[in-house]
C-alpha angles and dihedrals in degrees: 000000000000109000113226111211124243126240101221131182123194128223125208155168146124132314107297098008087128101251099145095050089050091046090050099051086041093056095048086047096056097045090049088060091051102265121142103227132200132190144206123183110189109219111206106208124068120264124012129195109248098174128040118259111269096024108127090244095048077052097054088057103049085054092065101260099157099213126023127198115194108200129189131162088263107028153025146210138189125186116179136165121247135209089219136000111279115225131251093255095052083058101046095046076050082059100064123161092038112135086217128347111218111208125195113207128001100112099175090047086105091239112138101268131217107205114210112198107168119195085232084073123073099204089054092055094057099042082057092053094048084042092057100046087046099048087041086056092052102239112151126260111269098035111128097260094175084067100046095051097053088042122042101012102035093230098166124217114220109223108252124207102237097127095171093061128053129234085248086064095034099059111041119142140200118287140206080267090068116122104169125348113222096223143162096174112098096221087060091048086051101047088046094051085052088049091044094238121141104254109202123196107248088240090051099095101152081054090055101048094042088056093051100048104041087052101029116005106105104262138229105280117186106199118201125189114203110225100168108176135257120021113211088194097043089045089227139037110287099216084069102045129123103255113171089337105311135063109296096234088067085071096055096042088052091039101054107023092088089070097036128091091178124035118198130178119202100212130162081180095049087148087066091044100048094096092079090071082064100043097047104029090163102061096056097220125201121214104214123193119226101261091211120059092220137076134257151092098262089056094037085055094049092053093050097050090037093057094048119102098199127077086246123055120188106201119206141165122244091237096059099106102179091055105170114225087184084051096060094046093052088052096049089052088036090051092048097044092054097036091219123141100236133025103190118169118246130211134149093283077056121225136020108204092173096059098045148097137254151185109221090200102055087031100048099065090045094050093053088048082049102048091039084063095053093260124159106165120106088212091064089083092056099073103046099053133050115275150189123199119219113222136228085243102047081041086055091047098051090043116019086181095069136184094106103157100034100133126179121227101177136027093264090062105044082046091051085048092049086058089049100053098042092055098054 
């Protein structure tokens, strides 16, 4: 089972801001519009009950059992002791396959943060008066601004009975990290307009969820694997050919369809390939012919996004044996967080067209530009559309494992392959 990472944002604010009852509404609101939702709450005191007194597995782990996993047909639960508190980012890379964790807490985990301040809450209403001078002064997003107010410009704090909750908590304010502030104090409204940041009434829940899954939640991905036909070099289609015992194209198919919501072959020999219907009745795969007669990347390309039925379309060839399923997640949330029309992985031997990412929309148009002018070359489109390129290190980070866009061309290849992934 190959685990898919999570895209995750974090909302915050001061004690009694209402952040559990947004996150709760926000949370119902996503999963009724078919998310799959995860969630982290950072408790800020040391040690917590899980279980109820009494209970066996409160009892294990009275006893001293360092780890206990409760276990039931529809459900399970582990509770184990750590040598140091984990971050947020070690949790959330624990929760794998969400299409978006909602934490609640952990302002300095470097998630984009949605920061909630409510005029029912006095410390809100300071830290927005305090937000407003010091975006009216100019001073950038993610200043302290806590520091700056009682400094330079003598904005005074009152002293608020929360004595459960230090000024440190109290009085925490938006950060470079800050990506929309919940508000219904005017002074908030004011400083986020001046930062440039969405600013969403607290009762508009429908507001919240939309903006959260449009920027963060994981999006639709079509993945299409281009099968073409006939190799002269191979000898033999390879999609067909024997990999590890079985056709090659098994493997793609096994190896990408955790992160695809669409899964799309590109075919001009569907007949030979129906078998995977049979084989995978759960994927619904489609078997799509090349819409152009004639060979090369640039048409291979338009088939692929023209047959897609999702806003984001991973291309990959059908020899690429190492196919990353995490890589072309990272490059769909790489590719909506930035709001460009193409994410394509760069090394020194330059791009990699049949590993990337693309918008249908924004590509479409270019390619038949492209094709209409004779063109052939994948890398055609790149110049025409806004990109961002995707680097070894950010490839690395997505697969450790590596070897992505190792394809095999000849028997020998796809044999030296074969060595290589058996021996793995």
């Amino acid at each position: 089972m190959i685990d898919i990472p999570s895209p995750a944002i974090a909302v915050v604010g001061r004690h009694n801001s209402g952040k559990t009852t947004l996150i709760v509404k926000l949370i119902e609101e996503l999963v009724a519009r078919g998310l799959d939702v995860g969630s982290v709450k950072h408790h800020h005191k040391s040690g917590f009950e899980f279980d109820v007194p009494g209970k066996d597995s409160y009892r294990h782990r009275q006893a001293g059992a360092s780890e206990t996993v409760i276990a039931a047909p529809d459900q399970v639960a582990r509770v184990c002791s750590l040598e140091r508190e984990l971050e947020c980012s070690e949790i959330v890379r624990s929760m794998p396959g969400h299409d978006i964790v909602v934490v609640e807490g952990y302002r300095k985990s470097g998630l984009p943060t949605i920061e909630i301040m409510r005029a029912a809450n006095p410390a809100d209403l300071q830290v927005a008066k305090a937000f407003a001078e010091a975006a009216e002064a100019g001073e950038s997003l993610g200043v302290d601004f806590t520091q700056k107010s009682r400094g330079e410009r003598a904005f005074e704090f009152e002293q608020i009975e929360q004595p459960d909750v230090s000024d440190d908590l109290k009085f925490k304010m938006p950060t470079a990290d800050t990506v929309a502030i919940i508000t219904d104090i005017p002074e908030a409204e004011r400083a986020a307009e001046l930062y440039g940041i969405p600013h969403i009434l607290p009762d508009d829940i429908s507001g919240v969820a939309s903006f959260v899954e449009d920027r963060f939640a994981r999006p639709k991905v079509t993945i299409v694997i281009q099968a073409g036909g006939e190799s002269r070099r191979m000898g033999r289609s390879k999609a067909t050919v024997p990999f590890a015992g079985r056709p090659l194209i098994c493997r793609l198919v096994e190896r990408l369809a955790p992160a695809a919501d669409e899964l799309v072959i590109t075919t001009n020999e569907a007949e030979n390939l129906a078998f995977l219907h049979d084989s995978y009745p759960d994927l619904d795969i489609r078997l799509v012919p090349d819409e152009y007669d004639y060979r090369g990347a640039l048409p291979g390309l338009y088939t692929a996004l023209k047959a897609a039925s999702n806003p984001f379309v991973a291309v990959v060839a059908c020899d690429m044996v190492f196919a990353s399923p995490r890589l072309v997640v990272a490059e769909a949330i790489a590719m909506k967080e930035s709001g460009t029309d193409v994410v394509v992985p760069v090394n020194k031997h330059g791009y990699e067209p049949f590993h990337g990412m693309y918008r249908p929309e924004a590509c479409l148009p270019v390619i038949e530009e492209g094709l209409a002018a004779g063109e052939k070359r994948a890398q055609y489109v790149f110049g025409k559309v806004n990109v961002r390129e995707f680097t070894q290190d950010e490839v690395l980070a997505a697969e450790p494992m590596g070897g992505c866009f190792v394809n095999a061309n000849t028997p020998d290849e796809l044999h030296s392959l074969e060595d290589s992934f058996l021996s793995r």
